[in-house]
C-alpha angles and dihedrals in degrees: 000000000000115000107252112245113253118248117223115290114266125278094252102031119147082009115122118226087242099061094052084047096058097046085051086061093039090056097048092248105110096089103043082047097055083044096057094045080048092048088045084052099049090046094054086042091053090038096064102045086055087049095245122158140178109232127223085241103050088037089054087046096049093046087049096055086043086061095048093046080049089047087237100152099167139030095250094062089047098052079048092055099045086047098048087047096044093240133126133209092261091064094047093050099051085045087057087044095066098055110051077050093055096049080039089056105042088051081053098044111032107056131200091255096059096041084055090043096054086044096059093043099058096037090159098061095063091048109120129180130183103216142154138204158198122237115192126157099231122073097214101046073061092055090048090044094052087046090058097042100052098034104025097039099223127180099272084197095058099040080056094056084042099043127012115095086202091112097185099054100027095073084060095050085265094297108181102184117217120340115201128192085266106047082043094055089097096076142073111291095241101044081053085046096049089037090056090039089047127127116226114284091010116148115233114190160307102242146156118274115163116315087335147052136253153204134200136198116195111206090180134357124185147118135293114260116242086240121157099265088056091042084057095046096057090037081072100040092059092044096054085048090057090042090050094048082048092058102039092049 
């Protein structure tokens, strides 16, 4: 039979585990390393005092999407891949594990209830508004702009081309996106507070940002649906906050 090409040598080949250790520590990733090791063993242990399991066939299903994310098509280029990282399929799988636990355990732990609870009490972290603006040096060319915008009517697209020295949003007739609590948290408390309470095409500003001045249009402000994708992203923030009050205890 013909010999079997070797594959390339592992990752950390020749290396000492004290050596990887140390440039852990160096890094500054030690400690989160050893939390998260700490955080994988409260969960199994949870887990299993909820009786709560990770099935053959979840765990084959999750190692074969794991394959696919990796492009490992075939089991030769997995074997190829394990070998070049110095893992086996053991590690992978309990890797894998832990995470369907964990998901397991946060749909276990963290309840509807709570998810809508902690919805209705922070109502203005889920405010949005899809705004643009127009961004100009002196403070009183603003004050000119905002006039002719409220009382005049002008194209606020087309005052944005002419004006806005924000290059990257005027050619776009100063077209923000989505602004959030968070990526708002930059400017002056009540200007957040009149672009989330805006009615659709109102005017806010001018006002200072920077070493300039700027207007905004809102064309919609709301707040965010409890849809699915919110309900499971709070799912996991709650849980990490459990997990984070375990570990800490």
């Amino acid at each position: 039979m013909a010999a079997t090409k070797a594959g390339p040598a592992p990752a950390t080949a020749g290396v000492r585990e004290s050596d990887l250790i140390a440039r852990l520590k160096l890094q500054g990733l030690w400690q989160s390393t050893g939390r998260a090791v700490q955080a994988e063993a409260l969960v199994a242990q949870a887990a299993a005092a909820e009786g709560l399991a990770v099935s053959d066939q979840e765990l084959q299903e999750a190692f074969d999407e794991f394959r696919v994310d990796l492009g490992l098509r075939k089991a030769a280029d997995t074997h190829e891949w394990l070998h070049a990282t110095g893992l086996t399929v053991e590690e992978v799988e309990r890797h894998l594990e832990a995470g369907l636990l964990r998901a397991k355990l946060a749909d276990a732990f963290v309840t509807p209830r709570q998810i809508e609870e902690f919805y209705a009490q922070n109502p203005r972290r889920f405010e949005f508004a899809r705004a643009s603006h127009i961004v100009v040096k002196d403070a009183g060319a603003a004050q000119e702009l905002a006039l002719t915008l409220r009382e005049e009517g002008e194209d606020f697209a087309r005052l944005a081309q002419q004006h806005s020295l924000d290059a990257a949003t005027g050619y776009a007739g100063g077209f923000l996106g989505v602004l959030t609590r968070e990526t708002a948290s930059g400017l002056p408390p009540d200007v957040a507070d009149r672009i989330f309470a805006a009615q659709p095409g109102e005017i806010v500003g001018p006002f200072p940002i920077g070493d300039a001045h700027a207007i905004l249009r809102v064309e919609h402000a709301g707040r965010q649906p409890l849809d699915e994708a919110l309900r499971e992203r709070l799912r996991q923030e709650l849980f990490r906050e459990w997990l984070t009050r375990k570990l800490g205890a």
